[in-house]
TIMI-831334 format. One record per residue: residue in one letter; x, z, y of N, C-alpha, C, O, CB in turn. Coordinates in steps of 0.05 Angstrom, whole numbers, plus 5000, padded with zeros to 4 digits. Glycine has a CB too. Example, Ala and Ser with C-alpha at 12.3 -4.5 7.8 and 13.67 -1.06 7.14 Angstrom:
// residues 2
A526451564886524651564910526451564934528551694934522651814911;S525751424955527351434979525851575001526851615023528251144988;
END
This chain:
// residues 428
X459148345376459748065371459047995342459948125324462748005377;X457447775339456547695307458547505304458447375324453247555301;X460747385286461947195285462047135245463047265226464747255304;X460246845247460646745227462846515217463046305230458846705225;X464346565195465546355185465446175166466646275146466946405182;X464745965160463345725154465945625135468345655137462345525182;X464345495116465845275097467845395084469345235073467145035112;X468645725082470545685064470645825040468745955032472445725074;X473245805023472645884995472146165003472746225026474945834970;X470946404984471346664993471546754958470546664937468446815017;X473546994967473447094936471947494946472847544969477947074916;X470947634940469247764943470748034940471148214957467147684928;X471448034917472448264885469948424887470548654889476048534887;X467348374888465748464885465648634859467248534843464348304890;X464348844848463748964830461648844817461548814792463449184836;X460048764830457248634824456748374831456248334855455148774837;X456748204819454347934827456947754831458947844820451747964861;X457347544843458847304844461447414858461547544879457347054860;X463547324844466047404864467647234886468947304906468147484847;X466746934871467446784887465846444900464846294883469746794876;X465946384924464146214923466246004940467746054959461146314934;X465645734922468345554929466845354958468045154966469445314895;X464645454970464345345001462345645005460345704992462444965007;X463545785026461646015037461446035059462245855074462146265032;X460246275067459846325092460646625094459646785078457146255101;X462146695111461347085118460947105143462247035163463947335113;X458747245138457947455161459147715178458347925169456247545152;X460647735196461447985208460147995233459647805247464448005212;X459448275238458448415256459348615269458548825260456848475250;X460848625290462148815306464448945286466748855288459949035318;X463849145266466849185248465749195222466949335205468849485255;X463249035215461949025185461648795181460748645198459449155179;X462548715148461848655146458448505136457848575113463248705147;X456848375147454048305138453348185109451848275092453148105158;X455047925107454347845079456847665077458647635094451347675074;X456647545046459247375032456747215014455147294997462347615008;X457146935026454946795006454346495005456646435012452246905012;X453346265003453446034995452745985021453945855038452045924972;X450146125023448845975058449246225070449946445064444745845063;X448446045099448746135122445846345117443946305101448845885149;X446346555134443546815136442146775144442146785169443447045146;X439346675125437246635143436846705163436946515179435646675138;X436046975177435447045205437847265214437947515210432147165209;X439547115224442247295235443747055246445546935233444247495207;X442846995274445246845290447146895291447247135296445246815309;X449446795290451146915303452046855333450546705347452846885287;X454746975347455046925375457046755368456946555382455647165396;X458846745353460246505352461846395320462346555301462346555375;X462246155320461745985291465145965290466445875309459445615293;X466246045269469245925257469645815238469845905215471046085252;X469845565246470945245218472945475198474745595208474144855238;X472345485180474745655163474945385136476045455116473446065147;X474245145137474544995109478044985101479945015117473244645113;X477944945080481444905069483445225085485545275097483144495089;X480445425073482045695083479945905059477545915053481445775129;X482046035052481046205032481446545040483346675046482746125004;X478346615036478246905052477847045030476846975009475846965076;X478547225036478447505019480247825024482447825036479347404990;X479348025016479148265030482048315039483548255020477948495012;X483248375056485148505064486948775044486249005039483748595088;X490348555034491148685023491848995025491649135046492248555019;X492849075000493449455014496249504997496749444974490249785000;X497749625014500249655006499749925001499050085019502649575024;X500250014972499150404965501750524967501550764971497750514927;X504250434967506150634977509150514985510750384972506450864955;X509050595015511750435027513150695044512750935038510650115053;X514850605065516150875079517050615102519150485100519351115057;X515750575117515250395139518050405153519950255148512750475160;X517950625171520450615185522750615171524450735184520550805200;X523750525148525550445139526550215135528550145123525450525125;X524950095145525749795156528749725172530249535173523449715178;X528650065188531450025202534750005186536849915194531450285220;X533850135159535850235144534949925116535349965092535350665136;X534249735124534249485100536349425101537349475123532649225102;X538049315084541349305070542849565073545249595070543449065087;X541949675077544049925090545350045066547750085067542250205109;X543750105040545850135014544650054995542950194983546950395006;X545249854990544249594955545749684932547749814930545549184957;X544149574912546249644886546349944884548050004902549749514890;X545750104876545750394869543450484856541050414860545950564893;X544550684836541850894828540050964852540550914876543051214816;X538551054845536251214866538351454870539151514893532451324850;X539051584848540651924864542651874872543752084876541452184846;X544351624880545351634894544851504913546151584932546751634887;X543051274920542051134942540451294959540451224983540550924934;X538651594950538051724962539652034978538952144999536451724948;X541752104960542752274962545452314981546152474998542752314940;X546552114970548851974992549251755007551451715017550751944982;X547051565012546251385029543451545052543551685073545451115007;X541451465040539251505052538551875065537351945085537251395031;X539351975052538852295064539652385087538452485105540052485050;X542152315082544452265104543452205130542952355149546352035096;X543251895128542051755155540051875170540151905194540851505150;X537751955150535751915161535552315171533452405181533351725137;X537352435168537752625186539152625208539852835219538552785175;X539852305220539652245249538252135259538552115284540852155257;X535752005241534051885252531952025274530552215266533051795231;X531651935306530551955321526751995312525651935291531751755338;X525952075331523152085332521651735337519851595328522552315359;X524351705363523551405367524751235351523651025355523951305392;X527351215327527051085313525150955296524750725290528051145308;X523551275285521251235268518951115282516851095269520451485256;X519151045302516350975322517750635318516450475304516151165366;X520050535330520250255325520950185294520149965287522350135343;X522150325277520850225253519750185243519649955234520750245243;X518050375238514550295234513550025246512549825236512450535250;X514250115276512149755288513749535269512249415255512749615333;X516649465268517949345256516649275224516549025221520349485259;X515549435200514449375184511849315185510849195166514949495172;X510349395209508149315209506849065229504549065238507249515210;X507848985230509448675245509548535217507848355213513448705263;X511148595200512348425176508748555156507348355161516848565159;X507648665146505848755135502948585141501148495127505949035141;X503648605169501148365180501248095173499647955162500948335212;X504148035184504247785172504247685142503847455135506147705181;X504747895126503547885100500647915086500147845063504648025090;X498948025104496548005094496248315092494148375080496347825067;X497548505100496048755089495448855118496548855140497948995068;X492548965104490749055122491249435121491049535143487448915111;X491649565104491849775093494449925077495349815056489949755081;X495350125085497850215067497250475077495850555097501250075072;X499250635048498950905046502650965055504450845043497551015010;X503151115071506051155080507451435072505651545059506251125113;X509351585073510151765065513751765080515751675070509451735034;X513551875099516251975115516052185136514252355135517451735129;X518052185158518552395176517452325191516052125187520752465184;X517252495225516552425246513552265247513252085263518752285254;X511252355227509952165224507352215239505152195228509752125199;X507752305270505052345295507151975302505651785306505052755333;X509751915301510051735310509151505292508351315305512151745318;X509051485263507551385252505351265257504951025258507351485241;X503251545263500851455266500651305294499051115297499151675263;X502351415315501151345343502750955340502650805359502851625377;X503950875317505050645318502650445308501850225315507750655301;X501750655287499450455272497050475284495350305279498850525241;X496450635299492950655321494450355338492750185339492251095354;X497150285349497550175368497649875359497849675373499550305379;X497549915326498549615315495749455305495449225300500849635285;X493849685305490549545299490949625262488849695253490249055309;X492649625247492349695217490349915216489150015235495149785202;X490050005184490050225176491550365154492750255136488250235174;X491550575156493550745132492851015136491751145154497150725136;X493951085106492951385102496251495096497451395077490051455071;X497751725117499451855126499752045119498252225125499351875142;X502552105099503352275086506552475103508652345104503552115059;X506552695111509652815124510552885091509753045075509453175152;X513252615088514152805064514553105068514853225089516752715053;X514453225037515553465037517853515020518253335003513853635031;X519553725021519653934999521254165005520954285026520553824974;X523254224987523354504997525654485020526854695024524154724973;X526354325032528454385054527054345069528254435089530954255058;X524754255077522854195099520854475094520454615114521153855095;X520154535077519754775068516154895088514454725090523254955077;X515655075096513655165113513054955131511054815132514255405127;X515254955147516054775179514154505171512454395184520654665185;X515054445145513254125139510954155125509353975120514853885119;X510554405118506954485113505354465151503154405159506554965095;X507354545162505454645192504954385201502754315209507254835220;X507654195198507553935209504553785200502753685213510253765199;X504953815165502953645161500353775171498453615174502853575132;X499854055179497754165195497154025216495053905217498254395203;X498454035230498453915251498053625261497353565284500153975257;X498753415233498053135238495053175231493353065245499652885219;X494353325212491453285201489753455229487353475232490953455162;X490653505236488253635263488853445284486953405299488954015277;X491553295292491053105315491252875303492252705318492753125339;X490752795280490552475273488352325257487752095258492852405256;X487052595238485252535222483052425236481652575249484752725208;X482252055232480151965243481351805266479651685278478352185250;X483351775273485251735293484451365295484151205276488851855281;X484351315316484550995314481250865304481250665290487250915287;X478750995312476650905310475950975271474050885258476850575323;X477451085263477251155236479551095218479551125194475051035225;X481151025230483250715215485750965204487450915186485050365249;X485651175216487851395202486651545178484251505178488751635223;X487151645164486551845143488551995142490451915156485951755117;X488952225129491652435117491352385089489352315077491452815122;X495452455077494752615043496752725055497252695078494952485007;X498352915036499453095033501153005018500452934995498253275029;X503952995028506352845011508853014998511152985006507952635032;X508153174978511553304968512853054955511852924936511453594939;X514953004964516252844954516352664921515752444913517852974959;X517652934911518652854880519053174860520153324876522152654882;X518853264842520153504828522753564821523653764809519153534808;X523953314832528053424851527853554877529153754883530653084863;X526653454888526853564917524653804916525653964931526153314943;X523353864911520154004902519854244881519054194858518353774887;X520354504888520754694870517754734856515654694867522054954885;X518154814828515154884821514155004841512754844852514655044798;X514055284856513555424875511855324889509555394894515355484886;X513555104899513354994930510654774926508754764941516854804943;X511054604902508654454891506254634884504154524891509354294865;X506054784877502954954874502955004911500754974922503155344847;X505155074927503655094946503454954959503755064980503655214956;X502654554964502754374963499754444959498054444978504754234949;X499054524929497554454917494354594928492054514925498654494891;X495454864944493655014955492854904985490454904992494855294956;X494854825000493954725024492654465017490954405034496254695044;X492754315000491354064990488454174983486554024985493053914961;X488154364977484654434966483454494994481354415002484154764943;X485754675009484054885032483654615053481654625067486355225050;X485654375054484454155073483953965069484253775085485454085090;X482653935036481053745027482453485028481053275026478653745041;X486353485031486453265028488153175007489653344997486853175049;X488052884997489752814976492352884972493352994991489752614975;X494052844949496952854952497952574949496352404942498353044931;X500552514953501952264951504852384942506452504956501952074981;X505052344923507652484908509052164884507852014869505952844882;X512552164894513852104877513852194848514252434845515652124886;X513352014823513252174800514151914776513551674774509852344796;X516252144756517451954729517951734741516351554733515351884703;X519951624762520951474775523451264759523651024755521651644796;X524951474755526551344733527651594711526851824710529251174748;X530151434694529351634672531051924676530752124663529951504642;X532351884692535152134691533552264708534052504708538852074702;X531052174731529452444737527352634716526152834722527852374759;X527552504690526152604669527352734661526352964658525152484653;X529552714654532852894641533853104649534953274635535352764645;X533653104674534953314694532553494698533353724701536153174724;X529453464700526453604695526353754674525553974670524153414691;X528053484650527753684621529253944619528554164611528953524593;X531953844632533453994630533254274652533354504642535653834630;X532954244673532554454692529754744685529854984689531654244720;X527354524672525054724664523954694644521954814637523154754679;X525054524632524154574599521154314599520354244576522755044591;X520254244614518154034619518853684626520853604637516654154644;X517153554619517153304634516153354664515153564673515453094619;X516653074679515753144703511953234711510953414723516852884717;X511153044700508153074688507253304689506453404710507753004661;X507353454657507953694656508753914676507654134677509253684642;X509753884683510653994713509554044738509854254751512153854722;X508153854743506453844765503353894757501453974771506953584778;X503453814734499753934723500654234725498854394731498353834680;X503254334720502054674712502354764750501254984752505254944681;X503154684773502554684800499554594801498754584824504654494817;X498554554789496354504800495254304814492854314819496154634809;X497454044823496853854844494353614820492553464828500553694859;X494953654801492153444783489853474783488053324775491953434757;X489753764795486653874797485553744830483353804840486554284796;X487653574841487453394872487453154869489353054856489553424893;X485753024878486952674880489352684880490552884887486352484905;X490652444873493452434868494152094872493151934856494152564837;X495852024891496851704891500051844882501252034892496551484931;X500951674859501851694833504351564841504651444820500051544808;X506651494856508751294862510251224841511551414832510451364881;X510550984828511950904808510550974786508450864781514450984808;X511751174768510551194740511651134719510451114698508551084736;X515051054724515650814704515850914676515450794654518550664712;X516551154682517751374646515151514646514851724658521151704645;X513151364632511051584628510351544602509851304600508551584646;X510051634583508851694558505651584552504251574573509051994557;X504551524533502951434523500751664531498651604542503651354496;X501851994521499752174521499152274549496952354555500252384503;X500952264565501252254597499052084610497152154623504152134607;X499851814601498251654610495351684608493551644625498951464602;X495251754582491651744567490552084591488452104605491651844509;X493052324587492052474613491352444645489452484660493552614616;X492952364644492852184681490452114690489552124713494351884685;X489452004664487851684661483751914661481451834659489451414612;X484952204664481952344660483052544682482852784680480752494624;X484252434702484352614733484152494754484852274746486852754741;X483652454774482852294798485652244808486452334830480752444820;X487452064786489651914795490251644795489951504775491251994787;X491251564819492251244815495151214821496251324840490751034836;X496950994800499451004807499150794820497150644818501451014788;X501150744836501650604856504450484840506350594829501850774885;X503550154845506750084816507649924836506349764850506249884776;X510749994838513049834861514649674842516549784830515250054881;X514049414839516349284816519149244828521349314820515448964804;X518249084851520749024864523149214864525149164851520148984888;X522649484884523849634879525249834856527549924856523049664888;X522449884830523949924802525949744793527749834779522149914782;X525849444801527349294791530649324800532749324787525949054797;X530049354827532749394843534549594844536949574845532449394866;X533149794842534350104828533850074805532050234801533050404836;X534249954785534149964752532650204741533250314719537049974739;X530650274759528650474742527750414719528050614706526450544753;X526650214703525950054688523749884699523549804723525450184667;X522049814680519849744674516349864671515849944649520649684657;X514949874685513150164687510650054672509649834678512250294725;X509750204650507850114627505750054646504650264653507050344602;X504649834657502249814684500049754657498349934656502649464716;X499649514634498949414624497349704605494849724603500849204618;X499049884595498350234576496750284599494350284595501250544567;X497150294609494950484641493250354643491250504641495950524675;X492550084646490050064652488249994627485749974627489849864673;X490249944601488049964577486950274570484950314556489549844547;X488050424579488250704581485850844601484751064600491150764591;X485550614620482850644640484050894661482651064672479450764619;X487550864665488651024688488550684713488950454708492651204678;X487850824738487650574757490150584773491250784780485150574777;X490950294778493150254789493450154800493949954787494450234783;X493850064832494549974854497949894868499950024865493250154865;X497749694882499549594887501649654908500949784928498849434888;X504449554904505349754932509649574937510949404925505250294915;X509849654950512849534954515049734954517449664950513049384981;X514449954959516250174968517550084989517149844991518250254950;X518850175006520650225029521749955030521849815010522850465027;X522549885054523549585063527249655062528949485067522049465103;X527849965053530049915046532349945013534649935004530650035066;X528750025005529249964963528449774958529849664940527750144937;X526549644966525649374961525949114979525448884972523049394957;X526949185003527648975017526048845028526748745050528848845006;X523948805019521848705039518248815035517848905013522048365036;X516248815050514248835051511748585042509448585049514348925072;X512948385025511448215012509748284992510648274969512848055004;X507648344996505748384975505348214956504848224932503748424982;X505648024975504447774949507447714925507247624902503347364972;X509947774939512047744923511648044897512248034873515047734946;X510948244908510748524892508548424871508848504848509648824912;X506348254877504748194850505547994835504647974813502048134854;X507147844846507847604819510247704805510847564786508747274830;X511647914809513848004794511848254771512648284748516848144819;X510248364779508848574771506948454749506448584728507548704795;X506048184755504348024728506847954708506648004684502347674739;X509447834720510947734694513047864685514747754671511947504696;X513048204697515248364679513348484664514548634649517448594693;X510548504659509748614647508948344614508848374590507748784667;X508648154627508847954601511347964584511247974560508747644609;X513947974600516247984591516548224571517248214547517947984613;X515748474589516148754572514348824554514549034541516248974587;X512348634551510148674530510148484508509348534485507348664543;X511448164519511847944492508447794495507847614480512548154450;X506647884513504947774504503947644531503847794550503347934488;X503447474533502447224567500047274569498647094579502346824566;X498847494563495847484560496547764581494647814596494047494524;X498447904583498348174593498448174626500348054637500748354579;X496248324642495748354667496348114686497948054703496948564674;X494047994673492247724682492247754714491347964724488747724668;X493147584727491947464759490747744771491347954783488947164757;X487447524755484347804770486147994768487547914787480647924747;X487648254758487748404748489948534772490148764780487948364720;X491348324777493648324809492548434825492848674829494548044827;X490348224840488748094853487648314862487848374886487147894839;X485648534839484648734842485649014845484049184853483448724828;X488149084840489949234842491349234874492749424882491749164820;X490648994890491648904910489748934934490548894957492448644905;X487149014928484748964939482649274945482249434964483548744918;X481549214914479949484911481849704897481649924907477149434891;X483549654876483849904871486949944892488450094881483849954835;X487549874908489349984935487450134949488350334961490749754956;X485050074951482850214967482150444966481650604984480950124964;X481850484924480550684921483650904923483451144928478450664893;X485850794918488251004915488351064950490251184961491650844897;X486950984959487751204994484951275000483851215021489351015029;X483751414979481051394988479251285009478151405028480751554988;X479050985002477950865011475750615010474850425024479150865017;X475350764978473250564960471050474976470450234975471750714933;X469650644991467150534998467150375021465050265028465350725003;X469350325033469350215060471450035067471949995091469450415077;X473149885043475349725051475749555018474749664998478149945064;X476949355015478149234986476149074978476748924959478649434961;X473349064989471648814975469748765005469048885026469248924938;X469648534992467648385025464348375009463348194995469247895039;X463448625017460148675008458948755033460548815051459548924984;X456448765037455148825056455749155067455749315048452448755047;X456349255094456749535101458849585102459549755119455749715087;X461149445084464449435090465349395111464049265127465849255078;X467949505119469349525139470449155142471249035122471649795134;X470249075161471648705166473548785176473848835199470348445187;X475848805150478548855130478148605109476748595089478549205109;X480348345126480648145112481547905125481347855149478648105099;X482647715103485047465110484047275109481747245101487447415094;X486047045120484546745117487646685105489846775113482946525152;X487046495081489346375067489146155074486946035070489546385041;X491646015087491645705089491745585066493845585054493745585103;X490145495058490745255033490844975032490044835013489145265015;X491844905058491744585056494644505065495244395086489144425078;X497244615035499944625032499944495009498044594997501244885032;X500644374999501444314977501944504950500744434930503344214986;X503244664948504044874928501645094925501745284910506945024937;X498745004948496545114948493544954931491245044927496545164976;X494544724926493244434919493744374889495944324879494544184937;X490644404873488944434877488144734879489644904869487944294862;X485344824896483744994891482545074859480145074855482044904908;X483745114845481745144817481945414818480445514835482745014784;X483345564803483045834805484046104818485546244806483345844788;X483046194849484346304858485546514851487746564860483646314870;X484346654836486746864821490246734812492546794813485046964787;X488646554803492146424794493346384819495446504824492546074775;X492446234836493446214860494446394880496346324894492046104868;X493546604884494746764896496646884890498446934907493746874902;X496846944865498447094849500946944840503247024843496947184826;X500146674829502746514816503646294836505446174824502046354785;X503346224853503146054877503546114906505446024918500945974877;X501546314918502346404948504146594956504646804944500346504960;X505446494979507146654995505846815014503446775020509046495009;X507647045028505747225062506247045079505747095103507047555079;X507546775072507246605105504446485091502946465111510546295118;X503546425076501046225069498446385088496246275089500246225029;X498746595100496746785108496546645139498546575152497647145105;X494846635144493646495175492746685190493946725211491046285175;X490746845183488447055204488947265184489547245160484246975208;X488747525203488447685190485947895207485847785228491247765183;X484548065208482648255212481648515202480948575179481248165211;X481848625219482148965212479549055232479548965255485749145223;X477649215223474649215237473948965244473149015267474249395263;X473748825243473148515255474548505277473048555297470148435262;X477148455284478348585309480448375294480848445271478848975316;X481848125303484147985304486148085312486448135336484047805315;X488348135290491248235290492847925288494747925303492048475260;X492647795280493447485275492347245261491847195238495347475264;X491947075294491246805285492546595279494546615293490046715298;X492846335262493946095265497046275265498646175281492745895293;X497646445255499946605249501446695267503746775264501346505234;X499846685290500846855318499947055315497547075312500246785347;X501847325314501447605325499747615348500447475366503847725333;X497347775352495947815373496548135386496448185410493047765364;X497048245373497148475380500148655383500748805402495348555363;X501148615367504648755368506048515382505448285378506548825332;X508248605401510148455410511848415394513748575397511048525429;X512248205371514448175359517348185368518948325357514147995349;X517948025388520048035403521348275415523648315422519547885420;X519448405414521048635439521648875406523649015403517548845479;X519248855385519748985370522449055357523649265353518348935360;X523248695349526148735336528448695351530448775339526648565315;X528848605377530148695396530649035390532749125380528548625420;X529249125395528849365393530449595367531649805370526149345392;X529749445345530549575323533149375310533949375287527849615304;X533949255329536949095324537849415336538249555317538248715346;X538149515354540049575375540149825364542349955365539149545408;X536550005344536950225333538350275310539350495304535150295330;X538450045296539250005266541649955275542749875255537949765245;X543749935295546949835303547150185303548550285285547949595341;X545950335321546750625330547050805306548850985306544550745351;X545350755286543950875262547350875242548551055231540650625247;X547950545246549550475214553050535215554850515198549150075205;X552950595241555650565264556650795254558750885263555150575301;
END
């Protein structure tokens, strides 16, 4: 199926050449995109034509680190440190959590994820063949992490064996693996180098909690004589891709290290904000030329899966915590939201910008709202202006997950039906 869309703005995030063109056209072709450009393609009919005017397209957002099925457990304990929101709230629960909990949770956030605009997220929890078989079933994509550490111990080395031999590629390509040790509380040096070995021998990334907040720096210092950083470079996991979660206590010389290893943090404001982790230097990192991508954390530290709410808090705590309005500009959201979410699940070449050969991974923004009016600069606009209801269409391979803001594909209804009745059994 060739399907072109006509008349509307398109923003690109191209690397090269024009990023945005305020009347376009794009080209998709079965699950590629063809072109992003002023005119229509000279010789390339298409099979069918979509009016997109007073609709603004551009690549399909990426959420770099959430815990999906925790959607069931949203309000379940507010107001708390992380060590204790994790330790005596969340640990707890979620060692009753069913196989099929984690199967309607997941749909449950990814239901809410669609309707926000993300096309892509990197996940990290239990039970995660139900994960994947939720997200092959929801049309997304994501790259799937079985937390670890040492109480999960071997058992969750085999597991993650085992997703990467029946999932990797899963869903027409739309699955990937990393390899998830938690954090270096839960995560013995030991156990992280051997993290770090099954990560070489199966070529796949890690997704690790790190310098989250500060009393996990304290209790690191204190336990082994290291920062957390430090810590995990002498395991060996830096010598692996690495998606980076949080980051908030990191040091200047940390950073400038990070910033010469194949790592991206993944920055969750919302959630730092809510657990009073602090403030995470985003603005040092990327003058630093460490890349950083966008993310929400769990729908039950952050409360919801709004991306677009995670980047407008993420542009103005960093003005606030820096004094200066000039610090991590829109574009700079925009692209953190796009391409570099892409490249943190390894997925640079094939998702985050609408160029020719790309995967058709991408949104249509209604903009004929008011609080969307005028069109001048879409960076500002998305960022200081749009909501996840402003999102109309969304597309994953060129394949409609939601039009005109109807779900096409997940049963919403039966979903939260569903996860009312699990989240009553769960909290009871």
């Amino acid at each position: 199926m060739r399907t072109l869309f006509c008349n509307a703005s398109i923003l690109t995030m191209s690397e090269t050449g024009p990023g945005f063109f305020r009347r376009g056209f794009l080209a998709v072709e079965e699950d590629k995109i063809v072109s992003a450009c002023e005119t229509e393609p000279a010789v390339w009919a298409p099979d069918r034509r979509v009016e997109a005017s007073n609709r603004l397209i551009l690549p399909g957002l990426v959420n770099a680190h959430t815990h999906a099925a925790m959607s069931l457990l949203r309000g379940y304990a507010d107001d708390l440190t992380l060590q204790e929101w994790l330790f005596d709230k969340v640990f707890p629960v979620e060692d009753r959590m069913s196989d099929g909990d984690v199967y309607w949770g997941t749909l449950l956030s990814l239901a809410e994820m669609t309707r926000a605009g993300v096309t892509s997220f990197a996940d990290m929890y239990i039970h995660m063949d139900r994960v994947a078989q939720a997200t092959v079933e929801s049309g997304l994509r994501a790259s799937l992490a079985r937390g670890l550490s040492d109480r999960s111990g071997e058992r969750g080395i085999a597991e993650s064996r085992a997703l990467h031999a029946g999932w990797e590629g899963a869903g027409d390509g739309r699955i990937t693996l990393m390899l998830g040790p938690h954090a270096v509380y839960t995560c013995s040096p030991a156990f992280l180098a051997r993290v770090a070995e099954v990560s070489a021998e199966l070529r796949l990334p890690v997704h690790i909690h790190l310098a989250e907040n500060r009393q996990e720096v304290e209790e690191c210092l204190k336990t082994y004589g290291v920062r957390p950083v430090e810590l995990v470079r002498r395991a060996g996991l830096f010598e692996r891709p690495v998606l980076l979660a949080h980051g908030v206590h990191l040091t200047l010389e940390e950073i400038k290290f990070l910033a010469g290893t194949r790592t991206t943090v993944a920055h969750n404001p919302l959630s730092n904000q809510k657990l009073a982790s602090g403030i995470a230097p985003v603005d040092q990192m990327l003058c630093s030329g460490l890349q950083v991508a966008l993310g929400t954390d769990g729908p039950a530290s952050s409360n919801t899966l709004d991306i677009f709410e995670a980047g407008r808090h993420a542009a103005l705590l960093q003005k606030v915590a820096t004094g200066d309005p000039t610090a991590l500009p829109a574009v700079e959201i925009v692209r953190m939201a796009t391409a570099a979410g892409a490249g943190a699940l390894a997925l640079k070449d094939r998702v985050g910008r609408l160029e020719p050969g790309c995967q058709a991974d991408f949104i249509l923004i209604d903009l004929d709202k008011p609080h969307l009016c005028p069109t001048t600069d879409p960076y500002s606009l998305l960022v200081y202006a749009a909501r996840a209801e402003d999102v109309d269409s969304v597309y994953v391979q060129g394949r409609a997950l939601m039009e005109k803001r109807k779900l096409l594909v997940l049963d919403e209804e039966r979903i939260m039906a569903e996860c009312r009745r699990r989240a009553a059994a769960l909290w009871s």
